[in-house]
N, C-alpha and C positions, 0 to 999 in steps of 0.2 A: 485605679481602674478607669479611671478619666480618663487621664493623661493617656494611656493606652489604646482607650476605642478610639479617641480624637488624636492622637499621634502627635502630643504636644508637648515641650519639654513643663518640667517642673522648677518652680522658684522655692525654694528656702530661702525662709524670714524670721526671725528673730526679735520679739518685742519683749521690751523691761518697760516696769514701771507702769501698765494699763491695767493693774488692779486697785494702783491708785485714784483711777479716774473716777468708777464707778464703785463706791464702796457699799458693801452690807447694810442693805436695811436704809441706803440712801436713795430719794427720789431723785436727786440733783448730781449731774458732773460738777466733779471737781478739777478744775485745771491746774492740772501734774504735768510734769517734765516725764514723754515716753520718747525711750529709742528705739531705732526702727533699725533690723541690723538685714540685708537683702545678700543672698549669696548668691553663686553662680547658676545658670542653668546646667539643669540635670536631664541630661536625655530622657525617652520616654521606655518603657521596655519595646526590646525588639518583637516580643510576643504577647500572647496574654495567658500565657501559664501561671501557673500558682508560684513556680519557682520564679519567674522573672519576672513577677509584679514584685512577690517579697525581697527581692533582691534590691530592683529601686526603691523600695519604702525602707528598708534599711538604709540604701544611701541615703536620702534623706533626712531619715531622723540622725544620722552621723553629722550631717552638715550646717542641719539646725541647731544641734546639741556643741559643736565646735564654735558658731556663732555667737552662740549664749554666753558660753567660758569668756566670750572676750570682755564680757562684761556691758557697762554704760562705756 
């Protein structure tokens, strides 16, 4: 809905490993190894209908979730 009023593309990103930093019931970061995985820009929708917001947010989570497969 952002990216639509402001007419900004979208970044997908994909991080592993940043549940290790901060863990359960710990006060202190712990310094873990995270990966940062950044994919292409995603247009913004051409509109701000229901269908072509969900349309982008689906791209998205396809491109985040593509990211992720690849692993560390």
């Amino acid at each position: 809905m952002i990216a639509a009023k402001a007419q900004v593309p979208l970044i997908p990103v994909s991080l592993w490993g940043t549940e290790q930093v901060l863990q359960k019931d710990s006060k202190f970061l712990k310094p873990s190894p995270v990966t940062v995985r950044i994919g292409e820009a995603i247009a913004p929708p051409a509109s701000k209908d229901k269908a072509a917001l969900q349309a982008v947010t689906q791209q998205c989570v396809d491109e985040i979730h593509a990211l992720h497969e690849l692993g560390r």
